[in-house]
C-alpha positions as CSV (number, residue, x, y, z in Angstrom):
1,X,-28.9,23.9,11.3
2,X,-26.3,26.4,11.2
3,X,-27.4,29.4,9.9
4,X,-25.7,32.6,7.6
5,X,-25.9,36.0,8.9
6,X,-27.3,38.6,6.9
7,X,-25.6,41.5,8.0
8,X,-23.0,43.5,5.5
9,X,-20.2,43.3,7.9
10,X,-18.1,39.4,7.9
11,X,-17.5,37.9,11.3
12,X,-15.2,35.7,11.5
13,X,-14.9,32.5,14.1
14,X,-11.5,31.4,15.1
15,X,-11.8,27.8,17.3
16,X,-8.2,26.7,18.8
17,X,-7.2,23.6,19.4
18,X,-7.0,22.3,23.6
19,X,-8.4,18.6,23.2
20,X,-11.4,18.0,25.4
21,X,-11.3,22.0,26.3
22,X,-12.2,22.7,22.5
23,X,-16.1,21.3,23.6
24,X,-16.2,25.1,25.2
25,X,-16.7,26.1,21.4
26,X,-20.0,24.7,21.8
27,X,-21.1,26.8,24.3
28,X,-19.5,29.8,22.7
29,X,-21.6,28.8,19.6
30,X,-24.9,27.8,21.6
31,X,-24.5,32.1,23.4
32,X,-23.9,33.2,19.8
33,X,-26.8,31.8,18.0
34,X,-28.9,32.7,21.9
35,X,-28.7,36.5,19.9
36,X,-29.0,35.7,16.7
37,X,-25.5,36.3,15.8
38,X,-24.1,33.7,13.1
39,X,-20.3,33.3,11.7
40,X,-19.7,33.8,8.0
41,X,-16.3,32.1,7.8
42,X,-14.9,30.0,10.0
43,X,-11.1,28.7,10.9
44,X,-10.5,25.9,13.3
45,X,-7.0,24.2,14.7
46,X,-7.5,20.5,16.3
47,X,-10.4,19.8,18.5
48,X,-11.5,23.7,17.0
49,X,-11.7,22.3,13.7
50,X,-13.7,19.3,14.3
51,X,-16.4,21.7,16.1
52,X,-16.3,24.2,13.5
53,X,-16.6,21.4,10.3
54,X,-19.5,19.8,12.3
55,X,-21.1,23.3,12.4
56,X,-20.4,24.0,9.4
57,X,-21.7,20.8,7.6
58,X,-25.1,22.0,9.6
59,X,-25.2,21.2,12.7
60,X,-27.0,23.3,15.7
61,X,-25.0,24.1,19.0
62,X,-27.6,21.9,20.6
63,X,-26.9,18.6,17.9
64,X,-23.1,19.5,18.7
65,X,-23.5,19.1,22.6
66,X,-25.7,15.7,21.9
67,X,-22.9,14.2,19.5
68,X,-20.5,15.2,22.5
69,X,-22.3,13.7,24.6
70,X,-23.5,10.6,23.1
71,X,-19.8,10.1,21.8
72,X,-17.9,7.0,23.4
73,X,-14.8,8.4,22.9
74,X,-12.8,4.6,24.2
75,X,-14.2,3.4,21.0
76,X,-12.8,5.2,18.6
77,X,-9.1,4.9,19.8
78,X,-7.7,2.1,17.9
79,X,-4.0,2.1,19.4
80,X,-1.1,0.6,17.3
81,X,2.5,-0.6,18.0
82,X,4.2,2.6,18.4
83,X,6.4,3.6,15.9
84,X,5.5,7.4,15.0
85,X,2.0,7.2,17.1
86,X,0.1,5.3,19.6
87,X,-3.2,5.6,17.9
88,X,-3.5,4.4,14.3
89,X,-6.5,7.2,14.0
90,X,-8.5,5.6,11.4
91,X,-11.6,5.0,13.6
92,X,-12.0,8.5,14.5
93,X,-11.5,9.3,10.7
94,X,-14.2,7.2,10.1
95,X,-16.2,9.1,12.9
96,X,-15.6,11.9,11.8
97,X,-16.6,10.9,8.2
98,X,-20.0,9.8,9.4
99,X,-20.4,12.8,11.5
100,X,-19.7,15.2,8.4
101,X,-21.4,13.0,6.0
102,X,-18.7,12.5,4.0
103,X,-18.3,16.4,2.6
104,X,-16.2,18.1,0.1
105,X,-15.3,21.3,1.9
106,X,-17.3,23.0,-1.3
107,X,-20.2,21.6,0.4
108,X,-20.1,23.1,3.8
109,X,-22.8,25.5,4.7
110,X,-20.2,28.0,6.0
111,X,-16.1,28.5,4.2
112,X,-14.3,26.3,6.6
113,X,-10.3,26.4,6.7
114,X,-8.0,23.7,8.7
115,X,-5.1,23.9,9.5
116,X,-2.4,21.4,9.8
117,X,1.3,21.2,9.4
118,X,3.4,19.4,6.5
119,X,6.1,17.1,8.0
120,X,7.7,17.0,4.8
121,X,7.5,20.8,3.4
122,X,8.0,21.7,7.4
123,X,5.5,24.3,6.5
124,X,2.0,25.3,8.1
125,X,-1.0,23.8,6.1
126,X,-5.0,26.0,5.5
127,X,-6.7,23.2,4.0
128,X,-9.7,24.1,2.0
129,X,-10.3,21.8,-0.3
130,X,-10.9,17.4,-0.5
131,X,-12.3,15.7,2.1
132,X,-13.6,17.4,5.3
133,X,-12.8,14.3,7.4
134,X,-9.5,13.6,5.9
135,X,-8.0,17.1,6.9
136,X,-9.7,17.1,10.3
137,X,-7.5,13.6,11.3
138,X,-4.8,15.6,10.1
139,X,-5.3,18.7,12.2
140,X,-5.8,16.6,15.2
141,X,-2.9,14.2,15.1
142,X,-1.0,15.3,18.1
143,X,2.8,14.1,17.3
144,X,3.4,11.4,19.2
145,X,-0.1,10.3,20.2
146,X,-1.3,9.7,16.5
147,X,0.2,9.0,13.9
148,X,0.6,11.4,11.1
149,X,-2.0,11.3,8.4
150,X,-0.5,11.0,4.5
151,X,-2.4,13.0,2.1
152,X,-1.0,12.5,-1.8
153,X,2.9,12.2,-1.0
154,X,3.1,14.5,2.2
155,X,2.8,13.7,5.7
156,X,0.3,15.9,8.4
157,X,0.0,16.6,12.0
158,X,-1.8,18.6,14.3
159,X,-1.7,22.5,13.6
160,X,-1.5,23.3,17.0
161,X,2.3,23.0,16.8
162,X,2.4,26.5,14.5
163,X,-1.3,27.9,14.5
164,X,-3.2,27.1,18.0
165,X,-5.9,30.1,16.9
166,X,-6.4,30.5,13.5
167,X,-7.4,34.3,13.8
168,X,-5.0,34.8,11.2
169,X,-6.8,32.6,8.8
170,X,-10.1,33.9,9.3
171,X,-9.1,37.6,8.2
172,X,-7.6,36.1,5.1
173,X,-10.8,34.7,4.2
174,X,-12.4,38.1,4.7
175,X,-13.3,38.7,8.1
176,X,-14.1,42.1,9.1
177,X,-14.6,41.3,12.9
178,X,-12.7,38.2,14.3
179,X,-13.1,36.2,17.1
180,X,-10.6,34.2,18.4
181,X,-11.4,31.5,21.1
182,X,-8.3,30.8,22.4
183,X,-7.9,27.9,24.5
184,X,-4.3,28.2,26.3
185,X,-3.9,31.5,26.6
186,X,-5.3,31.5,30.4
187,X,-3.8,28.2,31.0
188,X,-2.0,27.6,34.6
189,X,1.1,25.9,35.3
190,X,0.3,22.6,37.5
191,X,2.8,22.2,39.9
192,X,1.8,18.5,40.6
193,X,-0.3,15.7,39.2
194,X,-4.1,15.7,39.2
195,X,-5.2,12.2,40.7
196,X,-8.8,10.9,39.7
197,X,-10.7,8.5,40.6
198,X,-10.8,7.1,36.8
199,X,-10.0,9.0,34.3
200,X,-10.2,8.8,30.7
201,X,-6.7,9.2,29.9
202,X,-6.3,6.2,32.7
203,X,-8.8,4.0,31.0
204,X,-6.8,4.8,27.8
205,X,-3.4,3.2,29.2
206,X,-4.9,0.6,30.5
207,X,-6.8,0.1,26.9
208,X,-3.2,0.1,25.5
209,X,-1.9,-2.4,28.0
210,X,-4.2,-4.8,27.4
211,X,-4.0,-4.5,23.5
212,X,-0.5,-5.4,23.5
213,X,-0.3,-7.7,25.8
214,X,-2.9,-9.6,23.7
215,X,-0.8,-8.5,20.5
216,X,2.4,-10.4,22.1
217,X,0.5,-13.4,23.0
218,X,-1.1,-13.7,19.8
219,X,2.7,-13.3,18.5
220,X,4.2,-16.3,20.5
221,X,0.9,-18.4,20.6
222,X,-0.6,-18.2,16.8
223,X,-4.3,-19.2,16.6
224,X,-3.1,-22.1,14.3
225,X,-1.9,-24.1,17.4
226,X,-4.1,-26.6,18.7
227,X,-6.5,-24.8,21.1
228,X,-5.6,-27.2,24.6
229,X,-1.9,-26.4,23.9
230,X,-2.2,-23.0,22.9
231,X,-5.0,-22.1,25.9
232,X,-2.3,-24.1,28.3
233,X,0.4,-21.9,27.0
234,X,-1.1,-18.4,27.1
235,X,-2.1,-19.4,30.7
236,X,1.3,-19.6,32.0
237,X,2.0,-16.7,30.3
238,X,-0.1,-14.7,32.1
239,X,0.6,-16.1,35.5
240,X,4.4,-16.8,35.4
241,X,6.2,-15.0,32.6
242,X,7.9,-11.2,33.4
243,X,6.5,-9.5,30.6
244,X,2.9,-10.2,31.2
245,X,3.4,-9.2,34.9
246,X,5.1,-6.3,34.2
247,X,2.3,-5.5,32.0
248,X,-0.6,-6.4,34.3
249,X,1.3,-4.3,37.4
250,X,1.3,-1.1,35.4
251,X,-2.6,-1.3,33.9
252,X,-3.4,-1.7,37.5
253,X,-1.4,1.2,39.1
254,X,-1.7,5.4,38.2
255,X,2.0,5.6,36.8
256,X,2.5,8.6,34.6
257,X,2.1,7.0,30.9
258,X,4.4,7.8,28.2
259,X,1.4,9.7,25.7
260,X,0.3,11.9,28.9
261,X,4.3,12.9,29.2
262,X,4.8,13.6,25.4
263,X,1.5,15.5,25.2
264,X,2.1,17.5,28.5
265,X,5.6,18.6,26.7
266,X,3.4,19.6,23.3
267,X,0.9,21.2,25.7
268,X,3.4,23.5,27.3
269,X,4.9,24.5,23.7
270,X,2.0,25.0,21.9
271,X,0.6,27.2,25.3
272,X,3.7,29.2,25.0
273,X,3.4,29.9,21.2
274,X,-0.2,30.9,21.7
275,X,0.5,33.3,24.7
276,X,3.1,35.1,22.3
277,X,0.7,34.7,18.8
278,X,-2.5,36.6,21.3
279,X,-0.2,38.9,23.0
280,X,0.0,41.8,20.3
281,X,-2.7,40.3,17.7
282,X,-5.2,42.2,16.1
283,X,-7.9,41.0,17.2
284,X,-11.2,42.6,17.6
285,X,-12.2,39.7,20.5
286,X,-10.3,37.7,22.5
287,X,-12.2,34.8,24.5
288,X,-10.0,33.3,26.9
289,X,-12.4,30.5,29.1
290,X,-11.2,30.1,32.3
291,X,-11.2,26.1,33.1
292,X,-10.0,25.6,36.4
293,X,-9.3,22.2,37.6
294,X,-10.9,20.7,33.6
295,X,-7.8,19.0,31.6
296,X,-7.5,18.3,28.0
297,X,-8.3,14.9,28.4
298,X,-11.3,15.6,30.0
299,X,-13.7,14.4,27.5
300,X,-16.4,13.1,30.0
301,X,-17.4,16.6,31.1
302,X,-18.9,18.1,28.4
303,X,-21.7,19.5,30.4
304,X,-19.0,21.6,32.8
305,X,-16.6,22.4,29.5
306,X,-19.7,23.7,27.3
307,X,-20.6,25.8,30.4
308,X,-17.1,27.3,30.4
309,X,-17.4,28.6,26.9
310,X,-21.0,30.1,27.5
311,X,-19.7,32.1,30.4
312,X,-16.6,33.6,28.5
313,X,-18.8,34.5,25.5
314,X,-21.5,35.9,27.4
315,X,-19.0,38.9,29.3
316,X,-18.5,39.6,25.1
317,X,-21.6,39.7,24.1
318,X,-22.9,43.5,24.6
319,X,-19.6,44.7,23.5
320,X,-19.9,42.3,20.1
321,X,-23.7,43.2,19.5
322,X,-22.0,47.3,19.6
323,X,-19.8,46.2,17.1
324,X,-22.3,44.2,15.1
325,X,-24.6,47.1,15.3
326,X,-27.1,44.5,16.9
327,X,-29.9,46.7,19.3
């Protein structure tokens, strides 16, 4: 379980947001609870604030690196017809629900704050009250790739696009020393595309593909037709029509897809507005984990992305213990 520090002076725990990168919060958790050394408040943007609500609703670095692991992250992507997303979101809501047991934020172990961003006031969002699982979809719904959550009359999306690191939030709640795991702030500039064997983000588009394809079929050929004729007709479909070839060409070939594009665009934004937010922050500690050739969508390697975040937190730790007045 996570546990409360006892000491007089607050830490605070700021987790960005960086998709699959934001599993390196585990292993700067898993270094941090290695010397005793526990959070009192925490803050969390995107993939930062699903880590820090499941830590907060009690779970242990090492339950947070099994539910990473265990996770089959293909089945909880329930893609739509895109109109203002590509994923509907509501199976990793419900995730995400199980996963935080259905919590009230006033029944967190540790103060937890979220943040997301109101399409309708244009404003940034520090949720802190209601459901736990209801304001992490809308911290994590990356414009374009999901879409936005409604809460009461307003609409949400993912905070990364005005607060990547919530070290702001964290001193507000009373932080005395801040850390602030910031997730783009070493990020390098690709000059070219990364070409895997299979990757998730590949599986994903060819997940999409299918689903429409199926959705079109079920369109023209409704399951009220007589099953010879409608079988018969959705097999010359497949074989002869343009659409369905078109469709079956692209799941088959590594063609840059249209979510990859819009969230490479958001990527490059939000790494911009962190670099300038971090640059002349107050900040007591910075942890920038160095990823190398690890992507955002690189949700298979939790192992290797945990390991990044236990090496960047452990070249802090003497220095925070000083702080801390930990011996």
């Amino acid at each position: 379980m996570a546990k409360k520090r006892g000491n007089k002076i607050k830490l605070g725990l700021a987790l960005g947001a960086g998709g699959a990168k934001g599993l390196a919060h585990i292993g700067i958790l898993k270094v941090l609870h290695k010397h005793k050394i526990y959070p009192d408040y925490l803050a969390g943007t995107s993939m930062g604030s699903i880590i820090g609500a499941l830590y907060a609703s009690g779970y242990s670095p090492k339950e947070l690196k099994e539910t990473a692991r265990t996770t089959n992250w293909k089945k909880i992507v329930d893609f739509t017809i895109p109109k203002a997303g590509f994923i509907q979101g509501d199976l990793i809501e419900s995730k995400l629900k199980r996963l935080v047991q259905n919590k009230d934020f006033s029944e967190l172990d540790i103060p937890l704050r979220v943040v997301s961003y109101n399409l309708d006031t244009h404003e940034k969002v520090v949720i802190s009250k209601g459901s736990v699982s209801r304001s992490l979809r809308a911290s994590i719904s990356i414009p374009g790739i999901f879409t936005p959550i409604k809460i009461d009359k307003n609409h949400f999306i993912d905070g990364a696009v005005v607060d990547p690191t919530p070290f702001d939030v964290v001193k507000e709640m009373g932080a005395e020393i801040v850390i602030a795991v910031d997730l783009f702030n070493k990020a390098k500039t690709v000059s070219g595309p990364v070409v895997k064997s299979k990757s998730l983000l590949s599986e994903f588009r060819e997940m999409f593909i299918v689903q429409e394809l199926l959705n079109i079929k079920n369109y023209i050929f409704p399951d009220r037709w007589p099953g010879f004729i409608k079988k018969t007709l959705r097999w010359a479909f497949d074989k002869f029509l343009y659409p369905a070839k078109v469709l079956k060409i692209l799941a088959g070939k590594e063609l840059p897809p249209l979510a990859q594009v819009m969230y490479e665009t958001i990527n490059v934004l939000t790494n911009n507005l962190a670099r300038e937010r971090m640059k002349n922050a107050d900040i007591d500690f910075k942890i920038s984990p160095i990823f190398k050739n690890l992507t955002w969508s690189d949700f298979d390697k939790t192992e290797e992305m945990i390991k990044v975040g236990e090496r960047a937190m452990n070249q802090r730790i003497p220095e925070l213990k000083k702080k801390l007045g930990i011996k």
